[in-house]
C-alpha positions as CSV (number, residue, x, y, z in Angstrom):
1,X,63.5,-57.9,69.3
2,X,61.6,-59.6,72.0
3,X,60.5,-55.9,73.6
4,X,59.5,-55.2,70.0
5,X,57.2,-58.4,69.9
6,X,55.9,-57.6,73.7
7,X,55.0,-54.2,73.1
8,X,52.9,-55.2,69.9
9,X,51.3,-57.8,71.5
10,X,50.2,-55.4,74.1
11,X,49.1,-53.0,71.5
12,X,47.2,-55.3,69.7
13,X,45.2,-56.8,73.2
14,X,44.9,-53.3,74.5
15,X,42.6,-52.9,71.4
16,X,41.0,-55.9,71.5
17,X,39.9,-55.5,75.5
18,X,38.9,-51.6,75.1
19,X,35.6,-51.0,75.5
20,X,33.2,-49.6,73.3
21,X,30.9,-46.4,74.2
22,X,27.9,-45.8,72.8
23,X,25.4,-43.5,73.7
24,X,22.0,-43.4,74.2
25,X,18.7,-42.1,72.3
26,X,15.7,-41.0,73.9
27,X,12.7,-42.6,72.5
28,X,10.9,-39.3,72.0
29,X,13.2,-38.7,69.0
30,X,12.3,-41.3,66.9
31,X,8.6,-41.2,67.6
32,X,8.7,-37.9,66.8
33,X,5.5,-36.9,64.5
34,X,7.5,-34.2,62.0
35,X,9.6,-36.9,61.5
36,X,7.0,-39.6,60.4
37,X,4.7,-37.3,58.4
38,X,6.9,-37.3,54.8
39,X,7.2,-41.1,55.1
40,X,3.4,-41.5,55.1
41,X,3.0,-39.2,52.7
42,X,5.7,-41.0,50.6
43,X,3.9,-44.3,50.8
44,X,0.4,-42.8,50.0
45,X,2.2,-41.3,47.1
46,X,3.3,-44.9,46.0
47,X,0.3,-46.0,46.7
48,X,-1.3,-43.7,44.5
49,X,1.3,-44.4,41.5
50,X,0.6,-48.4,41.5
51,X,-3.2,-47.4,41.3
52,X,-2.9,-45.5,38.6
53,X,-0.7,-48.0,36.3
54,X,-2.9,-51.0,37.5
55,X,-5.7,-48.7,35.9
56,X,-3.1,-48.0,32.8
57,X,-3.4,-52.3,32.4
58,X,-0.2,-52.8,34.2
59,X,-0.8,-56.0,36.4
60,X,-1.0,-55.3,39.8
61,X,2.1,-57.4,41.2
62,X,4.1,-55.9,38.8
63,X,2.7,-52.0,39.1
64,X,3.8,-53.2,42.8
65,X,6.9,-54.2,41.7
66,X,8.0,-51.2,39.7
67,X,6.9,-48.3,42.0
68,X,9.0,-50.2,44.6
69,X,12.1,-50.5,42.8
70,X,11.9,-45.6,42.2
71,X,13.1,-43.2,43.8
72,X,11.6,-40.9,45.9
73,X,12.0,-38.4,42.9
74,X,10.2,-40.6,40.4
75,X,7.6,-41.1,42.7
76,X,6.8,-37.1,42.4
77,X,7.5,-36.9,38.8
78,X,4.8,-39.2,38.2
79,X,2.4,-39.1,40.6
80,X,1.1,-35.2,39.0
81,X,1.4,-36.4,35.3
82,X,1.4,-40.7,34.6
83,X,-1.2,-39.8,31.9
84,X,0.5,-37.5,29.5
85,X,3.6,-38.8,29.3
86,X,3.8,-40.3,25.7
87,X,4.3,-44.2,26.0
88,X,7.3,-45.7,23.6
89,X,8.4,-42.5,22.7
90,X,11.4,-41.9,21.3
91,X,11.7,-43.4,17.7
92,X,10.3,-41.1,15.4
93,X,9.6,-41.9,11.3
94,X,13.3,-40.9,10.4
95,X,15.0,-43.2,12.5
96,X,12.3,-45.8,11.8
97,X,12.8,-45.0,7.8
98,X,16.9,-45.2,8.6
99,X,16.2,-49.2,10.9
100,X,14.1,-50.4,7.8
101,X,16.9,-49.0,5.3
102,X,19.7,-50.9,7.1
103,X,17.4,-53.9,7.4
104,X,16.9,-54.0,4.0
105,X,20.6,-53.6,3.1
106,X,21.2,-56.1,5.4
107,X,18.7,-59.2,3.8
């Protein structure tokens, strides 16, 4: 029992005391210029987005707010085409005929 208790016990330190190898990077590959060119373009295009909904009337800190909190994707879906999509779409005059129906039920 006691070799038992030894042997895991020097397990257990052997992995503790190992060293850890790590290698290293040359700087060249993260100051590369292919590397950096879709970030700047990705923060132009954001920068283009909150311009266009501060001109829309949203306020700026929350235009700022918004475009931080999408996705790359978003960013591209509306950069092209903030203007024609149709704001507070999606109820049309038979679910609002149906809403008023049930409200009225409802009273």
């Amino acid at each position: 029992m006691k070799y038992c208790q030894r042997f895991c016990a020097a397990v257990l330190l052997s992995l503790v005391l190992s060293p850890a190898w790590a290698s290293l990077t040359p700087t060249i590959q993260f100051s590369a210029e292919p590397e950096r060119a879709p970030l700047q373009a990705n923060r132009e295009a954001r920068q283009r987005v909150t311009e266009q909904l501060i001109e829309l009337g949203v306020e700026p800190a929350m235009a700022a707010e918004r475009v931080q909190q999408m996705t790359g994707s978003e960013i591209a879906n509306l950069q092209n085409g903030i203007a024609s999509l149709p704001a507070g779409a999606g109820i049309d005059t038979t679910n609002l005929l149906l809403i008023i129906i049930i409200l009225i039920l409802l009273l």
